[in-house]
C-alpha positions, 0 to 999 in steps of 0.5 A: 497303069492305074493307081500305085500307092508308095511303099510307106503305105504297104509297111504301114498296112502291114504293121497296122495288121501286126498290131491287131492280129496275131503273127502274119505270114507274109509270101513273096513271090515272083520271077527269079531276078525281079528283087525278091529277096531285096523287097523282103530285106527292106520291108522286114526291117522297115516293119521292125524299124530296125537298121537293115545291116543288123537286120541282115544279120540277126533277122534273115534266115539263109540257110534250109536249117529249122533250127537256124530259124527258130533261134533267131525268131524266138530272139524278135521282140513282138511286132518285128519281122523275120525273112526266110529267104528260101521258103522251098527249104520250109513250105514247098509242097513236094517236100512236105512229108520231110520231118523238118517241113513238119517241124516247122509247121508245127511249130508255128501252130503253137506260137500264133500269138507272139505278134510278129512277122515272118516273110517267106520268099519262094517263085510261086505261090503255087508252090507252097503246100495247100494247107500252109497256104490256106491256114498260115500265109495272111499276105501274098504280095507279087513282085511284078517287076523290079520295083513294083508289087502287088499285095492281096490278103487271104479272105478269112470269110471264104472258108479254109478251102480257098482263102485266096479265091484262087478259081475265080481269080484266075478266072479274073486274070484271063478275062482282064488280060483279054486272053492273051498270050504270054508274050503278047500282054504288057505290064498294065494288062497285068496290074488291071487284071491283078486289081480285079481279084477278090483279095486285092488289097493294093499295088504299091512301088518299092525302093532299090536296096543300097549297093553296099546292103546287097553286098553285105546279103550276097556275102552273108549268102555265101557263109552258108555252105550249101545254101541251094545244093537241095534244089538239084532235087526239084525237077517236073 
């Protein structure tokens, strides 16, 4: 399976970038069901060194309202994170005409200096608008499995056209998976070919969220009324 660095190292590398850079946008994509959102809770409080009760409480953005998040990041002290949970409410490339889309985006156009960090989770990278992904998103971590992920970094050298090197990245990914089909490869033909990117940065092992932490999430999920009504609009 090759290297797997601990989570300690993945939320150290993220704060060292805090610290030095202005705000990072964070992705987090992946399969339904493979921990998404509980990877996101963890490393978002672990970054602001915060008790993940109050972080679920005052750090994570449940609902499609901009406004609910504007509160509560005007509120993060510098080199503390926020998670949305649903970024297809904030960046999804087929909403992207709504005004509150454009709000958002916008709106973090003028607070790139304020040293903290927002983590956006959404199934797949390729769902997020081409220029928020090219200009905003910093780390793009992919949940392989429940309990394993991988981080890459936008090439800040490679133009605003493709940070991501997403052509011959995906070049990279046949080539390694030796061509195969879907339900043919395993999961170290996968984390060989993602090792091969141009953008890798690592891959690392991530720990489960407590029981009673889940509970307090799926209980704050169900405060917000509507929270996934907007999906029955997304359709191919």
């Amino acid at each position: 399976m090759g290297k797997i660095e601990p989570y300690d190292l993945a939320v150290k590398t993220i704060q060292k970038r805090l610290a030095t850079e202005w705000d990072i946008v964070i992705s987090i994509c992946g399969e339904e069901g493979v921990g998404k959102s509980h990877l996101a809770i963890q490393l978002g409080a672990d970054i602001s060194k915060k008790d993940i009760t109050r972080f679920l409480d005052e750090n994570v953005v449940y609902s499609s309202s901009v406004r609910e998040f504007y509160e509560k990041f005007d509120r993060l002290e510098p080199k503390q994170s926020i998670v949305i949970d649903e970024a297809i409410h904030f960046a999804y490339k087929r909403f992207w005409n709504s005004g509150e889309q454009a709000s958002f985006n916008q709106y973090l156009t003028t607070i790139r200096k304020r040293q903290k960090c927002i983590i956006m989770n959404m199934p797949l990278f390729d769902d997020f608008d081409v220029y928020f992904r090219n200009h905003r998103i910093k780390i793009w971590i992919e949940v392989i499995r429940r309990g394993v992920a991988v981080m890459f970094a936008a090439d800040k050298f490679a133009g605003t056209d493709d940070p991501w090197n997403l052509h011959f990245n995906r070049k990279q990914f046949r080539k390694f998976t030796n061509y195969k089909r879907v339900g043919d490869r395993l999961i170290d033909d996968e984390l060989n070919a993602y090792r091969r990117y141009a953008n890798y940065l690592m891959t690392f092992q991530f720990p489960p969220l407590a029981e009673d932490m889940k509970e307090k999430y799926l209980m704050n999920c169900a405060e917000i009324p509507g929270k996934y009504a907007r999906l029955e609009y997304i359709s191919d």
